[in-house]
Structure formats: structure tokens, C-alpha cells
Backbone atoms as SQL, in Angstrom:
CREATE TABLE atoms (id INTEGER PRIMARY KEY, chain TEXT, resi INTEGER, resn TEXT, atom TEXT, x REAL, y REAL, z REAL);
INSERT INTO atoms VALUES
  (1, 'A', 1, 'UNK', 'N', -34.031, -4.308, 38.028),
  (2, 'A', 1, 'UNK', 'CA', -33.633, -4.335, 39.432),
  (3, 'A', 1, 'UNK', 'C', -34.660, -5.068, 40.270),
  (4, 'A', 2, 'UNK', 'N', -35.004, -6.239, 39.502),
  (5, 'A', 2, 'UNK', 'CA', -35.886, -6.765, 40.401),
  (6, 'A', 2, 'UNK', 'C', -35.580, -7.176, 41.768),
  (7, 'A', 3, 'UNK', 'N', -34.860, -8.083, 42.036),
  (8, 'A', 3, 'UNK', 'CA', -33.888, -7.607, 43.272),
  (9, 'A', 3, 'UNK', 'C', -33.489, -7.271, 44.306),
  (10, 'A', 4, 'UNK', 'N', -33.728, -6.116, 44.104),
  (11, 'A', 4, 'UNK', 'CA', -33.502, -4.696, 44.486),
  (12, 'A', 4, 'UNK', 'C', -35.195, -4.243, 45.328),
  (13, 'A', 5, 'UNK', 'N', -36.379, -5.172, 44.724),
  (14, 'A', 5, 'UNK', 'CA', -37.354, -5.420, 45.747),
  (15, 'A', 5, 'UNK', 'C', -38.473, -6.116, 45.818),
  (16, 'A', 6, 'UNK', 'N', -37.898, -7.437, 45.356),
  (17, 'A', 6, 'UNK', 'CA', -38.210, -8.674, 45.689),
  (18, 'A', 6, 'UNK', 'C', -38.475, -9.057, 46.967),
  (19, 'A', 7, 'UNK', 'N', -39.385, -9.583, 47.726),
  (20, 'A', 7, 'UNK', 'CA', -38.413, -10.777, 48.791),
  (21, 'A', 7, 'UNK', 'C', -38.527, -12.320, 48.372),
  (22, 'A', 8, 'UNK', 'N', -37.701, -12.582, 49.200),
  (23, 'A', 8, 'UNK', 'CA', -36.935, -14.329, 48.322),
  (24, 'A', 8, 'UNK', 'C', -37.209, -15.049, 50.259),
  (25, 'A', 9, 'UNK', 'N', -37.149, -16.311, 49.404),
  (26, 'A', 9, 'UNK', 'CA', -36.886, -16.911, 50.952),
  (27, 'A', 9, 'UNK', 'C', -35.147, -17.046, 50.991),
  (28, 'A', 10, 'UNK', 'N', -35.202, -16.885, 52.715),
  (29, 'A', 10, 'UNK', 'CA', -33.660, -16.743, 53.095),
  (30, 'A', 10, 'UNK', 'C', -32.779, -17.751, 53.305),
  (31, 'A', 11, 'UNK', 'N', -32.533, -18.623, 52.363),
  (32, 'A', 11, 'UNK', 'CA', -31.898, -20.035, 52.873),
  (33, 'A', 11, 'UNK', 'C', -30.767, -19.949, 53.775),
  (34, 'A', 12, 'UNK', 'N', -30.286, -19.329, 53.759),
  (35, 'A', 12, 'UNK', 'CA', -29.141, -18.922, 54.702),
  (36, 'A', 12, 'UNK', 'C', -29.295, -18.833, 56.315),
  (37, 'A', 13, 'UNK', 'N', -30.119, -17.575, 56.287),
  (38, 'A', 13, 'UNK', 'CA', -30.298, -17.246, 57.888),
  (39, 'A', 13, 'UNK', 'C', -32.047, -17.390, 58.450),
  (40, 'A', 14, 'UNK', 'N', -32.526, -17.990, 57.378),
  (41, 'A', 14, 'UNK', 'CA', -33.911, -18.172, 58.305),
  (42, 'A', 14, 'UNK', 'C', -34.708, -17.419, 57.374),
  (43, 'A', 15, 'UNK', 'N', -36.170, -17.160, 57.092),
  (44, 'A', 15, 'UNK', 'CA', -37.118, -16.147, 56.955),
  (45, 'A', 15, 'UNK', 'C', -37.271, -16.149, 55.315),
  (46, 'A', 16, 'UNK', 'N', -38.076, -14.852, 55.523),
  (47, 'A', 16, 'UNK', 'CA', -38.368, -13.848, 54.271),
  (48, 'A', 16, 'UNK', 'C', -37.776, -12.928, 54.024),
  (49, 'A', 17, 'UNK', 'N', -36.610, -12.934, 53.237),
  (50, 'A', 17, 'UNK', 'CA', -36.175, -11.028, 53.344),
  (51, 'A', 17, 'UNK', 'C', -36.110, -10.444, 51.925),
  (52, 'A', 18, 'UNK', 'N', -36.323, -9.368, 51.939),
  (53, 'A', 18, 'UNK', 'CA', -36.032, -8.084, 50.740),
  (54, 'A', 18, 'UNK', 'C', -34.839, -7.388, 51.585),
  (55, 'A', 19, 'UNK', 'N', -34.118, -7.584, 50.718),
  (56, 'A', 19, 'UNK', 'CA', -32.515, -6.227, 50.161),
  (57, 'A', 19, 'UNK', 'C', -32.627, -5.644, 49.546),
  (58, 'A', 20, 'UNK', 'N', -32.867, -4.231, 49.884),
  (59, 'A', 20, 'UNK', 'CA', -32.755, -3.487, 48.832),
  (60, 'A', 20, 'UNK', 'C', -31.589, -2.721, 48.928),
  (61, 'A', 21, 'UNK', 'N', -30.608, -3.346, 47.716),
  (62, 'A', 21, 'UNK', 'CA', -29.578, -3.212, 47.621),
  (63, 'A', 21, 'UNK', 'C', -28.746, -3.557, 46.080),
  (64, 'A', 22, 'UNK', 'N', -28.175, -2.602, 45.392),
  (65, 'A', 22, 'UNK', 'CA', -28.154, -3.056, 44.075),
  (66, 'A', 22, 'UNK', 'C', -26.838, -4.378, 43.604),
  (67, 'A', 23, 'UNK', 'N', -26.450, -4.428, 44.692),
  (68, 'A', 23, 'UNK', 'CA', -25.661, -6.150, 44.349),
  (69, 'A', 23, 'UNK', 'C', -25.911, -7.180, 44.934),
  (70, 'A', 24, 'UNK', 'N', -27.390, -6.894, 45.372),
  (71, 'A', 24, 'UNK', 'CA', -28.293, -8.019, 45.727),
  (72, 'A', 24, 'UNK', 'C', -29.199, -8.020, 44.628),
  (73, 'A', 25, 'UNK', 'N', -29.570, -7.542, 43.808),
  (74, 'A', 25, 'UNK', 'CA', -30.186, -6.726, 42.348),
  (75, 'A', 25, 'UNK', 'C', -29.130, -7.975, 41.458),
  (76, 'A', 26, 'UNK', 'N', -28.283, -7.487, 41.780),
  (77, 'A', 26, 'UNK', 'CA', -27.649, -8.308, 40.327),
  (78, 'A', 26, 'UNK', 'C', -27.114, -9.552, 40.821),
  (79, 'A', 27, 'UNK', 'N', -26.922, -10.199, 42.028),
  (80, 'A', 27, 'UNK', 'CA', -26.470, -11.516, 42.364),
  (81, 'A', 27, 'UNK', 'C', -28.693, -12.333, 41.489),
  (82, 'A', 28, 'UNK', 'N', -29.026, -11.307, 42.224),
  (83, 'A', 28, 'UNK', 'CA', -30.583, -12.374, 42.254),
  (84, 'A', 28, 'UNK', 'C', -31.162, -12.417, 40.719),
  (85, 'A', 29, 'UNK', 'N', -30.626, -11.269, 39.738),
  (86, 'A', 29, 'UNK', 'CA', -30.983, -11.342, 38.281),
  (87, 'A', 29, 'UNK', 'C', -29.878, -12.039, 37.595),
  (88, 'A', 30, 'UNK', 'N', -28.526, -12.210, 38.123),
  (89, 'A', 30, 'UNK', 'CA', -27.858, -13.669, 37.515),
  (90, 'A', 30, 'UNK', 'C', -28.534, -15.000, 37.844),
  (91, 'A', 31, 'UNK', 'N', -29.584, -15.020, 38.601),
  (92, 'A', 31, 'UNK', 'CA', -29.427, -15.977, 38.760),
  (93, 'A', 31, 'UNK', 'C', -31.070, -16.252, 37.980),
  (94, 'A', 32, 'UNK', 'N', -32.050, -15.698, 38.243),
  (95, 'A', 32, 'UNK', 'CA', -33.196, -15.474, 37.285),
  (96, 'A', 32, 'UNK', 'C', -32.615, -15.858, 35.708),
  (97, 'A', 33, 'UNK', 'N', -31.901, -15.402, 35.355),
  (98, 'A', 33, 'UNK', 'CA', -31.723, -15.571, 34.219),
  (99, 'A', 33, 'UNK', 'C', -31.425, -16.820, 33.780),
  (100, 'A', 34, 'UNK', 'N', -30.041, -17.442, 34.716),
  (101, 'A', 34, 'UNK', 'CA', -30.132, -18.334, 34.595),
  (102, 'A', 34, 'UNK', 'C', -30.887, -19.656, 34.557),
  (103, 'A', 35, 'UNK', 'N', -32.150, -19.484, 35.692),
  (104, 'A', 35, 'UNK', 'CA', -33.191, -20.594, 35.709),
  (105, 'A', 35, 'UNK', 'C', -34.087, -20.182, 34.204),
  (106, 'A', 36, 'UNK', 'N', -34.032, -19.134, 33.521),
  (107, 'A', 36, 'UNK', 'CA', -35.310, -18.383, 32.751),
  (108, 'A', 36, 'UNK', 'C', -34.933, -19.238, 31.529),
  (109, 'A', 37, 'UNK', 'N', -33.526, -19.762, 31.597),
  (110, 'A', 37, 'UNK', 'CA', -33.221, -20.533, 30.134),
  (111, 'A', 37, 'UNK', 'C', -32.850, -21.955, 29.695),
  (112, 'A', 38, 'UNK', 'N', -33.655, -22.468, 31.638),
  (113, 'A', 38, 'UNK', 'CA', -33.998, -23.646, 31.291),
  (114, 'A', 38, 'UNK', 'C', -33.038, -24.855, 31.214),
  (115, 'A', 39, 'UNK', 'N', -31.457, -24.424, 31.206),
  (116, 'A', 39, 'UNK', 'CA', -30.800, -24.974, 31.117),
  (117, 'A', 39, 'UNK', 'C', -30.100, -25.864, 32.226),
  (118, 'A', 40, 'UNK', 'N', -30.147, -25.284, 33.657),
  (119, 'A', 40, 'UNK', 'CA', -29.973, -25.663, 34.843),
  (120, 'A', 40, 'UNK', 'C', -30.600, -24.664, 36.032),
  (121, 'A', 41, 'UNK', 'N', -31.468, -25.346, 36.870),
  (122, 'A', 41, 'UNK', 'CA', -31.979, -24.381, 37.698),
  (123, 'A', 41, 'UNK', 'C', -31.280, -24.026, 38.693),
  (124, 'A', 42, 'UNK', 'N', -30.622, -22.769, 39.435),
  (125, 'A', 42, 'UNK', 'CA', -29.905, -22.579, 40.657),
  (126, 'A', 42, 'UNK', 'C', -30.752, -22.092, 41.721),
  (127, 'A', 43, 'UNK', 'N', -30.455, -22.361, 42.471),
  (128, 'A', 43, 'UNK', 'CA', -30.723, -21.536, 43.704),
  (129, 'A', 43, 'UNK', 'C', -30.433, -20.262, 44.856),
  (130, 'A', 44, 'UNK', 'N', -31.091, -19.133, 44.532),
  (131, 'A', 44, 'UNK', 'CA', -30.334, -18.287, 45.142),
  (132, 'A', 44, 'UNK', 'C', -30.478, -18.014, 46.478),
  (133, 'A', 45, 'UNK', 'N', -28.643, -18.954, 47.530),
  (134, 'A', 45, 'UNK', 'CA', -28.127, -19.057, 48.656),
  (135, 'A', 45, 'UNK', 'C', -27.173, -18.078, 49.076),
  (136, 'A', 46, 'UNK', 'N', -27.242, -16.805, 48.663),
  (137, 'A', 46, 'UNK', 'CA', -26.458, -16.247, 49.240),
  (138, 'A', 46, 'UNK', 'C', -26.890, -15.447, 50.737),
  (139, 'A', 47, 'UNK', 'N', -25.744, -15.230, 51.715),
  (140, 'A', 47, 'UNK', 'CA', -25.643, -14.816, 52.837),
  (141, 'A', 47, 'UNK', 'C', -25.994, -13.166, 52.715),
  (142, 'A', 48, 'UNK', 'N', -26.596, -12.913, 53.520),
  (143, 'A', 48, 'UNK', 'CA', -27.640, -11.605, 52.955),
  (144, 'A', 48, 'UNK', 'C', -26.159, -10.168, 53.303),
  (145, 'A', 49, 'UNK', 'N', -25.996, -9.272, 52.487),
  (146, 'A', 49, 'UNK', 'CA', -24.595, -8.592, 52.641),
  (147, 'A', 49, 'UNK', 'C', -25.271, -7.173, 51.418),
  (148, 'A', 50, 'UNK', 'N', -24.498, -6.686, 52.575),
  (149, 'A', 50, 'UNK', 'CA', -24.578, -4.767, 51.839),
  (150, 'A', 50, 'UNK', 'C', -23.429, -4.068, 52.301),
  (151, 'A', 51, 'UNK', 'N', -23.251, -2.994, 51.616),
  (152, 'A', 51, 'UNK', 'CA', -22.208, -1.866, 52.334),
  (153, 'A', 51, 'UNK', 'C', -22.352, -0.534, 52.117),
  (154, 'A', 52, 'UNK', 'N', -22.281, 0.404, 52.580),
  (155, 'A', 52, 'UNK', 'CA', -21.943, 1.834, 52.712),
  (156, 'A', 52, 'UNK', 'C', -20.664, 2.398, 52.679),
  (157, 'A', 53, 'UNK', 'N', -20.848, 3.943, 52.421),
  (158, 'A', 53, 'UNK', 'CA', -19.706, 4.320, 52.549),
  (159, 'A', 53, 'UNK', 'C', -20.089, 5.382, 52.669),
  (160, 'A', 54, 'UNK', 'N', -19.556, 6.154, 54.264),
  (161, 'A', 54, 'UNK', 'CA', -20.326, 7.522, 54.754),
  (162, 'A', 54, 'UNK', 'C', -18.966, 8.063, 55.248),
  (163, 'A', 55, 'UNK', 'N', -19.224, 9.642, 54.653),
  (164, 'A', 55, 'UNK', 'CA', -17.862, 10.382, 54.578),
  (165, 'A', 55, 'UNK', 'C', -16.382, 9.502, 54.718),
  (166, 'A', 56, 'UNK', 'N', -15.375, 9.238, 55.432),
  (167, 'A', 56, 'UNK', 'CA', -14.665, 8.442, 55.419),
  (168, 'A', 56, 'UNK', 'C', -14.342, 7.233, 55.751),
  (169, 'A', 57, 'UNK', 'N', -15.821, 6.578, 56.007),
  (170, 'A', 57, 'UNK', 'CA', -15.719, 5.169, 56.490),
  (171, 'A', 57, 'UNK', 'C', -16.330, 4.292, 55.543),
  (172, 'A', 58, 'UNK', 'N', -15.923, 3.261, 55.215),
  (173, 'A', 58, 'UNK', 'CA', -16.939, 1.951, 54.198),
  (174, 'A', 58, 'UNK', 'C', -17.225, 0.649, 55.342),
  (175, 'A', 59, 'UNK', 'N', -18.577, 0.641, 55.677),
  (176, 'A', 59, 'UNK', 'CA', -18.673, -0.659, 56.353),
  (177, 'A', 59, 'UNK', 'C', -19.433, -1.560, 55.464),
  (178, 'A', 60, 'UNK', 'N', -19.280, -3.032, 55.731),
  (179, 'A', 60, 'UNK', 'CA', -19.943, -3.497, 55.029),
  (180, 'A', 60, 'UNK', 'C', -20.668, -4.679, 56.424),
  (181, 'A', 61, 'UNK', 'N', -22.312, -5.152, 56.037),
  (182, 'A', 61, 'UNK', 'CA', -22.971, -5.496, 56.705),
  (183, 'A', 61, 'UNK', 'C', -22.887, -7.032, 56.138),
  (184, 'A', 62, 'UNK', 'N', -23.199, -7.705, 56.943),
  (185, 'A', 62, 'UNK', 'CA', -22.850, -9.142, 56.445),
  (186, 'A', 62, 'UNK', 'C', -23.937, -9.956, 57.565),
  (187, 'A', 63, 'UNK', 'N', -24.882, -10.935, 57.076),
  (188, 'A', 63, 'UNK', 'CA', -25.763, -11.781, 58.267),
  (189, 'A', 63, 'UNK', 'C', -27.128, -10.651, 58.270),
  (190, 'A', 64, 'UNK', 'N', -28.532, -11.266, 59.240),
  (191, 'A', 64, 'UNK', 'CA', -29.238, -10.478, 59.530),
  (192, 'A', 64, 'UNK', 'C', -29.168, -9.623, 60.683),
  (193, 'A', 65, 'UNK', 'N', -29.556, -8.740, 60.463),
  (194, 'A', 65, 'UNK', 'CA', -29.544, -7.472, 61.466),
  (195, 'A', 65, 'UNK', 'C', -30.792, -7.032, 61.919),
  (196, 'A', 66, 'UNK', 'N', -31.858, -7.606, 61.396),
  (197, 'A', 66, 'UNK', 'CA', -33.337, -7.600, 62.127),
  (198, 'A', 66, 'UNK', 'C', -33.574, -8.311, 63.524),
  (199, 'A', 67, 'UNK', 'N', -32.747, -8.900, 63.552),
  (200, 'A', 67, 'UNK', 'CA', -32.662, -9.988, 64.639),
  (201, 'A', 67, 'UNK', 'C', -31.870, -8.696, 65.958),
  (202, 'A', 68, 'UNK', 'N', -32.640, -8.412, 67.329),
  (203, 'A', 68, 'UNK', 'CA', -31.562, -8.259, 68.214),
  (204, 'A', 68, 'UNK', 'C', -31.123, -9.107, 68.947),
  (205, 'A', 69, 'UNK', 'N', -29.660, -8.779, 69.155),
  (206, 'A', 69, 'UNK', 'CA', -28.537, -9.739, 69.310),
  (207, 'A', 69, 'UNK', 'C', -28.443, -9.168, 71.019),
  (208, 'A', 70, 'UNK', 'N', -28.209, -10.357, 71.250),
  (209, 'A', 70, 'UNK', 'CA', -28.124, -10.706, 73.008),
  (210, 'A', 70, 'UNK', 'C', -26.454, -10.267, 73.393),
  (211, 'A', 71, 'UNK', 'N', -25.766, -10.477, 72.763),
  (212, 'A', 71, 'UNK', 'CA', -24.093, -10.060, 72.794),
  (213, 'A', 71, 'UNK', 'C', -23.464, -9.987, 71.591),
  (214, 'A', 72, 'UNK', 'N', -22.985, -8.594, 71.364),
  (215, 'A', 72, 'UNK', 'CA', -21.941, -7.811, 70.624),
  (216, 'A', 72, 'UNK', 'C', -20.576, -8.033, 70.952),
  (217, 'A', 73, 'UNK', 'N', -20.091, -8.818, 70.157),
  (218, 'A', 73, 'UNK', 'CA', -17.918, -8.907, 70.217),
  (219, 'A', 73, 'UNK', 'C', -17.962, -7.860, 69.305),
  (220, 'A', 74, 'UNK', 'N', -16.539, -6.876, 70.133),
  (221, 'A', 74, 'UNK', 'CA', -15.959, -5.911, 68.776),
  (222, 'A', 74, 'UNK', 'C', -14.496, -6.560, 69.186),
  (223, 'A', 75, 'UNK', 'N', -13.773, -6.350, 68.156),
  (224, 'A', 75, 'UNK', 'CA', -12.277, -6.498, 67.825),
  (225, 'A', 75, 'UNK', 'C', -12.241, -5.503, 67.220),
  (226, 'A', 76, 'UNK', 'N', -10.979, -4.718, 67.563),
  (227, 'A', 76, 'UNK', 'CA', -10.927, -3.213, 66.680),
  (228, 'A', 76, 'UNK', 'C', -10.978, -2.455, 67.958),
  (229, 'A', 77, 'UNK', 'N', -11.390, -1.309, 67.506),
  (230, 'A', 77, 'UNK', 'CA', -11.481, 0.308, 68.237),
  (231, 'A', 77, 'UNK', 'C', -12.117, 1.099, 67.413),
  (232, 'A', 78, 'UNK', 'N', -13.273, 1.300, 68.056),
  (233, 'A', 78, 'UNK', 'CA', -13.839, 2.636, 67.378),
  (234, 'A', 78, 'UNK', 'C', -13.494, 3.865, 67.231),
  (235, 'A', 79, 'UNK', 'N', -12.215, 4.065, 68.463),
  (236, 'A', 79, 'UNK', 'CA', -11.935, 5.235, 67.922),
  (237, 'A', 79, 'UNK', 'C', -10.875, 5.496, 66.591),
  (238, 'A', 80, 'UNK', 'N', -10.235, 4.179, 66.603),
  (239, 'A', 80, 'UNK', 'CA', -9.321, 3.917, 64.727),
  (240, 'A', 80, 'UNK', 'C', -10.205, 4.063, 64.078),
  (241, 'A', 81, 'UNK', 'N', -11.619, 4.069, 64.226),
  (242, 'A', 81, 'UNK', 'CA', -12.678, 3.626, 63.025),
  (243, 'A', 81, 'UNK', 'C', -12.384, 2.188, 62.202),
  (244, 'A', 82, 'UNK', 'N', -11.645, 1.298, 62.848),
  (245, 'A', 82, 'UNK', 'CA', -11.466, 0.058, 62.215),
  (246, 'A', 82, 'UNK', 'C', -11.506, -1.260, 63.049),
  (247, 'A', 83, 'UNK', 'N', -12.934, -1.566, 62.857),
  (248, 'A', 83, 'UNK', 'CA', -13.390, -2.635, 63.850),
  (249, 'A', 83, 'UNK', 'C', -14.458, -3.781, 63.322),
  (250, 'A', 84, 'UNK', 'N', -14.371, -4.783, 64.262),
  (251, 'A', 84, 'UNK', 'CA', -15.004, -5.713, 63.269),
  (252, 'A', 84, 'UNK', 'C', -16.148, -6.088, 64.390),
  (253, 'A', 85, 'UNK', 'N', -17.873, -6.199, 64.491),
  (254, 'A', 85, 'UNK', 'CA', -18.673, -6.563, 65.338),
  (255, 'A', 85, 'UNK', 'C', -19.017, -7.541, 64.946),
  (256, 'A', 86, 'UNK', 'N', -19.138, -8.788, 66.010),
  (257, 'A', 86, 'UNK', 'CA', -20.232, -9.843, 65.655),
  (258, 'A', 86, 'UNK', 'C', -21.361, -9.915, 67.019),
  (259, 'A', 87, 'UNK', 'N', -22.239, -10.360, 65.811),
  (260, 'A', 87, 'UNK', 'CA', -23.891, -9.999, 66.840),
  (261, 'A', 87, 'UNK', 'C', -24.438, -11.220, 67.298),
  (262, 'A', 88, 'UNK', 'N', -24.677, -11.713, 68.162),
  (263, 'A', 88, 'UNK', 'CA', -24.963, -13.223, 68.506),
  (264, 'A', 88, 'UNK', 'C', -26.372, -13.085, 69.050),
  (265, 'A', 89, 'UNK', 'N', -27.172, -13.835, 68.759),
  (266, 'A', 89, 'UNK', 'CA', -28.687, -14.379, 69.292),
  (267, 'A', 89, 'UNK', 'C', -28.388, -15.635, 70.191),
  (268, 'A', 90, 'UNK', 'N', -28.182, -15.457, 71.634),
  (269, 'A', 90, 'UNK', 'CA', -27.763, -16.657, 72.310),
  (270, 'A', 90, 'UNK', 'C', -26.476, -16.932, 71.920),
  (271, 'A', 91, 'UNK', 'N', -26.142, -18.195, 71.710),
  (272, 'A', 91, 'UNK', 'CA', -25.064, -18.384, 70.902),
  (273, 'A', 91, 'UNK', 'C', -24.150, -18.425, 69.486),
  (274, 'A', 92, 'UNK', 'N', -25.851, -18.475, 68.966),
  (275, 'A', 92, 'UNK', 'CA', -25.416, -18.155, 67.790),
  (276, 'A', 92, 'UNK', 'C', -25.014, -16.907, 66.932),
  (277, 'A', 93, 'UNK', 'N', -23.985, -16.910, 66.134),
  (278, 'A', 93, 'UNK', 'CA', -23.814, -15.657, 65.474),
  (279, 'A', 93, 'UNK', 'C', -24.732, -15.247, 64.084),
  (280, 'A', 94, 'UNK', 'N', -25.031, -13.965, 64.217),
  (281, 'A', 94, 'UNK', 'CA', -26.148, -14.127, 63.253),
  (282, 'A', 94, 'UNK', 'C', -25.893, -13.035, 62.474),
  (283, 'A', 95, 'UNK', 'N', -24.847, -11.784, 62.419),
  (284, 'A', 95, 'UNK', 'CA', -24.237, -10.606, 61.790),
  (285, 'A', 95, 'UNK', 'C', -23.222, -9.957, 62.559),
  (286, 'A', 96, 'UNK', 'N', -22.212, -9.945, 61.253),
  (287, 'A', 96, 'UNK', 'CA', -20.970, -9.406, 61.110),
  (288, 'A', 96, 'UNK', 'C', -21.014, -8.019, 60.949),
  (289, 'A', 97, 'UNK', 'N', -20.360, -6.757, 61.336),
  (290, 'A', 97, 'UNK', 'CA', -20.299, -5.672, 60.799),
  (291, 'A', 97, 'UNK', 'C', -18.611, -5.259, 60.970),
  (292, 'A', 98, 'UNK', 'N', -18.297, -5.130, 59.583),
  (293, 'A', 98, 'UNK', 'CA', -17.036, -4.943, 59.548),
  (294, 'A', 98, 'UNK', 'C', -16.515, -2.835, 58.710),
  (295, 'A', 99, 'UNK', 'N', -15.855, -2.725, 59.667),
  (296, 'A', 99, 'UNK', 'CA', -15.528, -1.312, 59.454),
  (297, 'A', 99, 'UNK', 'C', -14.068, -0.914, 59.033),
  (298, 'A', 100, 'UNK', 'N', -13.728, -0.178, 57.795),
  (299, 'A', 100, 'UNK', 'CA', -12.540, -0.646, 57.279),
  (300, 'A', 100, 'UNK', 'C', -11.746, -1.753, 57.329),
  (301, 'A', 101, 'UNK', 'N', -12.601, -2.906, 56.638),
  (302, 'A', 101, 'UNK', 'CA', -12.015, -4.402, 56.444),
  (303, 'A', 101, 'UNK', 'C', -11.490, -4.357, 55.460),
  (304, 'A', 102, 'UNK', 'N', -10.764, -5.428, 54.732),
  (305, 'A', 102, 'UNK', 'CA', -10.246, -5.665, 53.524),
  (306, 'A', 102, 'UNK', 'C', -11.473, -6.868, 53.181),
  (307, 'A', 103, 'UNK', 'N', -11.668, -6.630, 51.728),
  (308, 'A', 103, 'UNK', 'CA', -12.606, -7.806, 50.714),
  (309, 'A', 103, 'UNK', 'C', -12.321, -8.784, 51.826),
  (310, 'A', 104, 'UNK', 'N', -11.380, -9.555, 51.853),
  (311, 'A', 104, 'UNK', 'CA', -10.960, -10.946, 51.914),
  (312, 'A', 104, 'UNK', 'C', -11.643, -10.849, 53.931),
  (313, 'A', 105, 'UNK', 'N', -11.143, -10.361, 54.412),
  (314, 'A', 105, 'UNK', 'CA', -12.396, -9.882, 55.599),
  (315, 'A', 105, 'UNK', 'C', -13.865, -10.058, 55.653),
  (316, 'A', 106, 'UNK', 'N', -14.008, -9.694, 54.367),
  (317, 'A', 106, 'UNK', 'CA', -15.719, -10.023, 54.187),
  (318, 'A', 106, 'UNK', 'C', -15.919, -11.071, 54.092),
  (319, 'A', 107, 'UNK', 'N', -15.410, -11.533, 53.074),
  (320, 'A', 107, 'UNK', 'CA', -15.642, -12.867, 52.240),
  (321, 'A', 107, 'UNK', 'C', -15.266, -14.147, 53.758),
  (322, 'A', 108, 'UNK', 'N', -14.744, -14.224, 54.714),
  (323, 'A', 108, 'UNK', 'CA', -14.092, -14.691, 55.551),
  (324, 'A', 108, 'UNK', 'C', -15.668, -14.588, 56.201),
  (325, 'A', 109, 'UNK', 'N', -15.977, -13.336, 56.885),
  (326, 'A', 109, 'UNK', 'CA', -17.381, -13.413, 57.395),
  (327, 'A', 109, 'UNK', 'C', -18.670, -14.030, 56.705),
  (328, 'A', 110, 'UNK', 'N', -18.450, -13.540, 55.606),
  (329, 'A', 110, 'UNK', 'CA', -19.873, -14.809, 55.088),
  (330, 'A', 110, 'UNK', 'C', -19.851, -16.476, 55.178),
  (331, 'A', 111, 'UNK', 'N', -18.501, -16.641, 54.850),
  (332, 'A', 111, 'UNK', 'CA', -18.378, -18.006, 55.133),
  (333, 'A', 111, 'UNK', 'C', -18.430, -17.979, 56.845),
  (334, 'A', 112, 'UNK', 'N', -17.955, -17.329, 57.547),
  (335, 'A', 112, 'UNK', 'CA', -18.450, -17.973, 59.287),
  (336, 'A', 112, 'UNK', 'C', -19.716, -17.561, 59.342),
  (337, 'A', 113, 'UNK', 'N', -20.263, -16.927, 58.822),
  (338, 'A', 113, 'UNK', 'CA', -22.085, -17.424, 58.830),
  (339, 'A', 113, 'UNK', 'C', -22.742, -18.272, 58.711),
  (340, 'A', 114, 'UNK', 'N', -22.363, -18.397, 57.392),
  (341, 'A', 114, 'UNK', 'CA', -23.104, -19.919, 56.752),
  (342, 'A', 114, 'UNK', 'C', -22.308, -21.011, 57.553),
  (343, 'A', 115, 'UNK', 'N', -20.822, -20.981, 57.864),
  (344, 'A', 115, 'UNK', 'CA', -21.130, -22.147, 59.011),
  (345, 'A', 115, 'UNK', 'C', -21.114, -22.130, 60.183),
  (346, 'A', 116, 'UNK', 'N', -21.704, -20.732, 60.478),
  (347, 'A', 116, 'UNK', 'CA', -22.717, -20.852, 61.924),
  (348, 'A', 116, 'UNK', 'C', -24.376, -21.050, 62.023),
  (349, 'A', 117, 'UNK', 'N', -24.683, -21.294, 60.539),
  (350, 'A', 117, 'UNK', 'CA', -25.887, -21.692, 60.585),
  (351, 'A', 117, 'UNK', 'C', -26.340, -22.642, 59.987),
  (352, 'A', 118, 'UNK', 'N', -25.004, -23.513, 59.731),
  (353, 'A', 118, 'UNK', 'CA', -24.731, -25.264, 59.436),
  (354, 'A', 118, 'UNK', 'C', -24.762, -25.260, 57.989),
  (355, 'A', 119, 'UNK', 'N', -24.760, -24.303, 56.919),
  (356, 'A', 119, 'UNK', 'CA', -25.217, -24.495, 55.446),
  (357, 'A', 119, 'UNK', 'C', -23.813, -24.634, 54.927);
């Protein structure tokens, strides 16, 4: 689980970060492995992403969240418990938090990350 507490540089959103998070554990040891055998070196670009799941809700976090954000969009309702936040630094968007999304929801937010931060 190296991984799991590493830090890597963040090609994505800027910086230094550690996830500790175990499918950030195994995106970053597929990819170790892969450079370890020499055969083609990759680079690990992924958009920094975790999720929970507390009593009946699963959110999943998507972008950095160290960063405070100057303006919060929600779409949704908190009181459905099904809402989607984006966190903006100025103009830019810099984390998604999505609350009972579907996969394809997520996957939708990582890609408007990375091209809100031109990658």
C-alpha cells in the first residue's frame, strides 16, 4: 500500500499530495509496477478522487479540497441528500463533491477537472 502514503507530485491540480486512500494505493502500485519492468514508463496523472460512505449516504470527492474555494455551486438539495458541489478558487474549479451520484457522474467530474486545469 505504498500509495496509500506516498506523496507524488500532482500533475493534475498543482502541488505535492498524499491520498491516503486505498484506490489511490492501487491506481499508484499499477502503475509502479509497471515502470519497475522496464518495459514502458507511465506516468501517474490521475485527478486526485476518494469516497465514503456514512450511514446512508456515499459521496465521492473528486479535485483538491485543501484549497479554500471562494464560491460553492450546489445543484441538488440537501435535504434529498442528492447533490452535486463545485468549489471554485476565483474562477477556476478546483473540486467536485458529488452526493448520491451515479459512477458515470464521477467519471464526468474528473474529466471537467482536468479540463479546467487545461490537462
Amino acid at each position: 500500500a505504498v500509495g496509500d502514503l506516498a506523496f507524488y507530485p500532482d500533475r493534475i491540480m498543482g502541488g505535492v499530495r498524499r491520498q491516503t486512500h486505498w484506490e489511490n494505493a492501487r491506481s499508484q502500485g499499477l502503475v509502479a509496477g509497471a515502470n519497475m519492468t522496464g518495459k514502458k514508463r507511465i506516468r501517474y496523472e490521475q485527478v486526485p478522487y476518494f469516497w465514503t460512505e456514512m450511514f446512508d449516504l456515499r459521496m465521492d470527492f473528486v479535485g483538491d479540497f485543501s484549497v479554500l474555494p471562494t464560491r460553492v455551486d450546489v445543484q441538488g438539495t440537501y435535504a434529498k441528500k442528492k447533490f452535486t458541489a463545485r468549489y471554485y478558487q476565483g474562477d477556476k474549479l478546483r473540486a467536485i463533491l458529488l452526493c448520491q451520484q451515479t459512477v458515470r457522474d464521477v467519471e464526468t467530474a474528473k474529466t471537467q477537472l482536468r479540463q479546467a486545469q487545461g490537462k
